[in-house]
N, C-alpha and C positions, 0 to 999 in steps of 0.2 A: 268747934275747933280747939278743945281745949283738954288737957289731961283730963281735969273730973268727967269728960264725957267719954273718957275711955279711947279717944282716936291718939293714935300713937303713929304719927308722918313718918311717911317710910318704912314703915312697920321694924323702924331701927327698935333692935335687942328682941323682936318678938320671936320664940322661938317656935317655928310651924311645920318643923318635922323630926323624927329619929333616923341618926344615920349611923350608921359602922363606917362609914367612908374617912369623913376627916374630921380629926382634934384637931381646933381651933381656938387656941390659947390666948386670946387678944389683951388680957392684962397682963400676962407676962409673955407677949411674945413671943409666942412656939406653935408649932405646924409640924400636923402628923400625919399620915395617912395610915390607916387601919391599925394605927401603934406606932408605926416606924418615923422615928423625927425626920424631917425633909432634909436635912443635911446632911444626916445620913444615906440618904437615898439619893442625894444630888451629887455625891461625894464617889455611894459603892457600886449602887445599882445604874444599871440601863434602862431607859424607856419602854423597851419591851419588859422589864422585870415588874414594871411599874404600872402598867397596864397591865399586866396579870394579877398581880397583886388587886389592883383597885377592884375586875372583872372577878376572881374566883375567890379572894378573901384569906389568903395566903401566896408569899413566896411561889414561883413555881420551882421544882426540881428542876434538874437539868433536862431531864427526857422531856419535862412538859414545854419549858423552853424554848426547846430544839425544837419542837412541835409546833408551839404558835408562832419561832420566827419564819417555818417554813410557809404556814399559812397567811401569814402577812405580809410573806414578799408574793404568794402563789393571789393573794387579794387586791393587786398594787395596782395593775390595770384599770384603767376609767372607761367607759361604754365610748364608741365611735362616736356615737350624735352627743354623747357630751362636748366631743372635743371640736364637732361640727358645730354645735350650738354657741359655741367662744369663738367659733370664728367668726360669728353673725354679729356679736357682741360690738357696740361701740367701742372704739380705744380705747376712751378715755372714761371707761366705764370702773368705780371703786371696785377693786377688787375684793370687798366684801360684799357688795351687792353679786357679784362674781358669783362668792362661792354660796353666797345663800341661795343662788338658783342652783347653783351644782348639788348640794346637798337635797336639793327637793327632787331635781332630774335623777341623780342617785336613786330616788326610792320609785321612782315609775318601773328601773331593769332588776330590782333585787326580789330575790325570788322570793324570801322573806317577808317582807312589805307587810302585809296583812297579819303576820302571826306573830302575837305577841306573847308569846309564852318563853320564857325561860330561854328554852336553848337556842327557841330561833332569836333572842336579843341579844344570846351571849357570840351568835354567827354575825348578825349585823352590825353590832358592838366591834368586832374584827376589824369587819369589811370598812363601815367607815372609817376607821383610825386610819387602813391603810390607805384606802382612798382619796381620804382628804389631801393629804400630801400630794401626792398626785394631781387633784384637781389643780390645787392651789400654784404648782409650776406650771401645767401644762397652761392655765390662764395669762400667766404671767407672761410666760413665754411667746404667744401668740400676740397677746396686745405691743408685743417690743418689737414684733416680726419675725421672730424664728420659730424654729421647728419647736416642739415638745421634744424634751429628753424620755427616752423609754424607761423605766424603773428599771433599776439596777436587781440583779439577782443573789447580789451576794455580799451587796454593803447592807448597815444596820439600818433601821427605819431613819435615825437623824443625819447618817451619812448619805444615805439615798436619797433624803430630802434637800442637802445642800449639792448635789450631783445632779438632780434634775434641775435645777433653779441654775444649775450655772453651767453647764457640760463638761464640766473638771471634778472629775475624785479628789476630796475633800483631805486636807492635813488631819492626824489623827487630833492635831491638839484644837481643831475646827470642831468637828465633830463631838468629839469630850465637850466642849463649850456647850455646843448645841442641843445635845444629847439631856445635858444637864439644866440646862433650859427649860424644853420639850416639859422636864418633870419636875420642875418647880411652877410652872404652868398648868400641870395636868389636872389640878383638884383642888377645892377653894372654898368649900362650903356652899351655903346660901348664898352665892355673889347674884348679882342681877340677872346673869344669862342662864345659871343652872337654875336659880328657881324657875325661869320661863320657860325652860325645856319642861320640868317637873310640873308646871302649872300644865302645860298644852298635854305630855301624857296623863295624866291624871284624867284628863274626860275621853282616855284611852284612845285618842288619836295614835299616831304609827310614831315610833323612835324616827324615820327623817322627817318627818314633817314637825316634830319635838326640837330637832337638832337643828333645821331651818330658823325654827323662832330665837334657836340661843344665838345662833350668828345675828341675827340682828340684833338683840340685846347686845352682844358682843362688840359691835360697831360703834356705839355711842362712845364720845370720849372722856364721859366719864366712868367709861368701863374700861375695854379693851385699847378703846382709842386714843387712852394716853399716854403709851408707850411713842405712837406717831410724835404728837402736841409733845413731848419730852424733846425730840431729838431735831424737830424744830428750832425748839429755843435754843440747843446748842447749836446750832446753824444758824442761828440768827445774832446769839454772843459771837460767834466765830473766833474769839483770841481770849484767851486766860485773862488777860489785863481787863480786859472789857465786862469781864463781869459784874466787875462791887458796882460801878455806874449802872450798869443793865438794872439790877436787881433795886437800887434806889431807884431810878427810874419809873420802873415796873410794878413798886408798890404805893409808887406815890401816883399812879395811874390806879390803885387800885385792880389792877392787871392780877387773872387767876395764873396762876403759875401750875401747869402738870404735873404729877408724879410725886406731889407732897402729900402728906396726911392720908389717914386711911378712918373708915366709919367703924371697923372695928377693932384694930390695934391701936393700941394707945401707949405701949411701949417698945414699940420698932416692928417694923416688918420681919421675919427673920429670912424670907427671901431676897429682901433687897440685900442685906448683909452676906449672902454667900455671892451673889451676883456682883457685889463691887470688887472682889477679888479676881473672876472672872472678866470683867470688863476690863480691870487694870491689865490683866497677862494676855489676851485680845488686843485690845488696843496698841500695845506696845507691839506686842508681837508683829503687825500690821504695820510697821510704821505708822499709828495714828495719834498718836499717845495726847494728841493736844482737847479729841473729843473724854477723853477721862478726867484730863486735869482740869480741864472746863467746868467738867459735871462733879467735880471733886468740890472746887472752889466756890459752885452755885449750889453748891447741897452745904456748905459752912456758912457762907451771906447768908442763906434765907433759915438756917436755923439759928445765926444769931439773933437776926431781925425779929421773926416769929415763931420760933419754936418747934418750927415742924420739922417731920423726919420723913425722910424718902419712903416711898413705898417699892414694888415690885418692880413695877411700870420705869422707875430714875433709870437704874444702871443697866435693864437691860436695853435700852436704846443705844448707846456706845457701843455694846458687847455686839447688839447686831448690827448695827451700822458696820463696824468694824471685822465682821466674818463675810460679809457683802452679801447682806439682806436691804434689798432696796427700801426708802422710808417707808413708803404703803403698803408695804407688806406686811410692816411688824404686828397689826391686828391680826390678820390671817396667821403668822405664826406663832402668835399665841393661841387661834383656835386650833391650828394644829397640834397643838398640846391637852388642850381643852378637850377636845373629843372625847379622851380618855376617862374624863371626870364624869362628862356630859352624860355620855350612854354609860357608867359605872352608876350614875343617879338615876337613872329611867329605870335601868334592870329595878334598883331598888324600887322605886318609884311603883313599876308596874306587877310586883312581889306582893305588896300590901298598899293598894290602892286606895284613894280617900279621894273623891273631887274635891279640892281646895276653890274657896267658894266664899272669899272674905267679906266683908259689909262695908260701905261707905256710911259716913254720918252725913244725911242730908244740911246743906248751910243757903238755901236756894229761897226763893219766893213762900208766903203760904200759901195756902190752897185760895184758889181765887175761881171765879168765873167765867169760862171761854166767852168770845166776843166777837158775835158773827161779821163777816168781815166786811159788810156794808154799813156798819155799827165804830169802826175801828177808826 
């Protein structure tokens, strides 16, 4: 268990594939997708611009645009027995446990399923972006007791998304939040959930059954999950004043705090930095403005205390809290973003295949003698 024997925990820094997908600048802090800095892209482009981009490797024109937005709202419908299969569902059932069976029911009706070639990934790749959204309200929706909103025809994928989740067409400066969200979420490198999609295609298993595994990666809160555990703790400080006590408290407990530190920037997230500007004109705009100045004042205690700096995960938990994104959701709506990345890595993934196939250093017993069991 030790560097000279070459096991490196966590396989932090090891680098175990080639991507065109994303620059990931972690000593100086910047994030790209296929060239394009994310803030540029959280700033100009649309979610739909950005999924095409990650999917075909360029910008799309206008005409190609207009083409996959039509095919994305014409993909947005979820199968009947899916939405029968939520209503079987216990209530109080996680809604990422949720959509991690939605995603596998998903690929029992896709006529795609079995072929993994190119174009039928780059059709699936579609399909679930759209769908996920979908799954993920009509779930929600059902365990609250109301109906499923039907997908909108004519709003954008992150308008549609906050229109199903709530049965009210969404403010434009809703949408722009979300929208921008969606795609500062959508690609990430090797985080835990795309290598585990990558890991499961690689032995050429099917893109949903890839994209199942990443939602549960996705789940854990030291992934996805600490967007949740973030907006917690500002529920649980509940007053500005309350924080510098919380946070001495909380470190003299030894208490892990969410949403701090990252395993590979080491000089700021630069999503969290566009996201706190976001959260501030959200919040406010919401009348809520006391979950920002919270998370303002708990993001200055804990880096005078220990150094740390927010990651993704801090600001956007105000910013959705504050667009009325219920707490348990914010995992799902980061993989609603995710999908984009996810199957953007498979395509690659399943382009120039390698089964990934790493080694353990045994550290267990030596070889000893079994010991028949009236002997024991």
């Amino acid at each position: 268990m030790s560097e000279a024997s070459g096991l490196i925990r966590g396989l932090e820094g090891v680098i175990a594939a080639e991507t065109q997908l994303c620059d990931l600048d972690g000593v100086s802090g910047r994030l790209a997708y296929r060239g394009y800095d994310i803030a540029d892209l959280a700033r100009e482009a649309t979610f739909e611009d950005v999924a095409y981009l990650l999917w075909h490797g360029a910008p799309p024109t206008r005409a190609e645009l207009g083409r996959q937005e039509a095919e994305l709202i014409a993909a947005r419908p979820i199968p009947d027995a899916l939405i029968a299969a939520y209503r079987l569902f216990p209530k109080a059932v996680d809604p990422m446990r949720a959509l991690q069976a939605g995603a596998a029911m998903l690929g029992m009706t896709d006529p795609d399923t079995a072929d993994n070639s190119r174009a039928a990934n780059l059709r699936k790749a579609l399909r679930l972006t759209a769908q996920f959204a979908t799954a993920i309200c009509a779930h929600h929706r059902i365990r609250s007791g109301k109906e499923p909103v039907a997908p909108s025809k004519d709003l954008s994928h992150a308008g549609n998304f906050l229109y199903m989740l709530t049965g009210e067409r969404p403010s434009p400066v809703n949408t722009k939040a979300f929208d921008a969200s969606l795609t500062l979420y959508a690609e990430h490198e090797l985080n835990a959930s795309t290598f585990t999609t990558r890991v499961i295609a690689a032995t050429l298993s099917d893109m949903h059954s890839a994209v199942a595994g990443g939602v549960a990666a996705l789940k854990g809160t030291l992934h996805g999950g600490a967007g949740e555990a973030v907006m917690r703790t500002l529920m649980e400080v509940g007053e500005v004043a309350r924080v510098d006590v919380f946070v001495d408290q909380a470190l003299a407990a030894k208490r892990r705090l969410m949403g701090f530190g990252h395993r590979v920037y080491k000089a700021g997230d630069p999503r969290a930095t566009i996201l706190r500007g976001m959260a501030e004109q959200a919040c406010r705009q919401s009348s809520q403005p006391k979950w920002y100045d919270i998370a303002v004042r708990l993001h200055e205690k804990v880096n005078a205390a220990k150094g740390l700096i927010p990651n993704v995960d801090f600001y956007s938990a105000p910013l959705f809290y504050s667009i009325g994104i219920p707490v348990d959701l914010f995992t799902p709506v980061i993989a609603a973003g995710r999908i984009a990345g996810w199957t953007a890595n498979l395509i690659e993934q399943y382009d120039d295949n390698r089964l990934i196939r790493p080694r353990a250093e045994y550290v267990g017993p030596k070889r000893r003698p079994w010991v028949p069991l009236e002997k024991r």
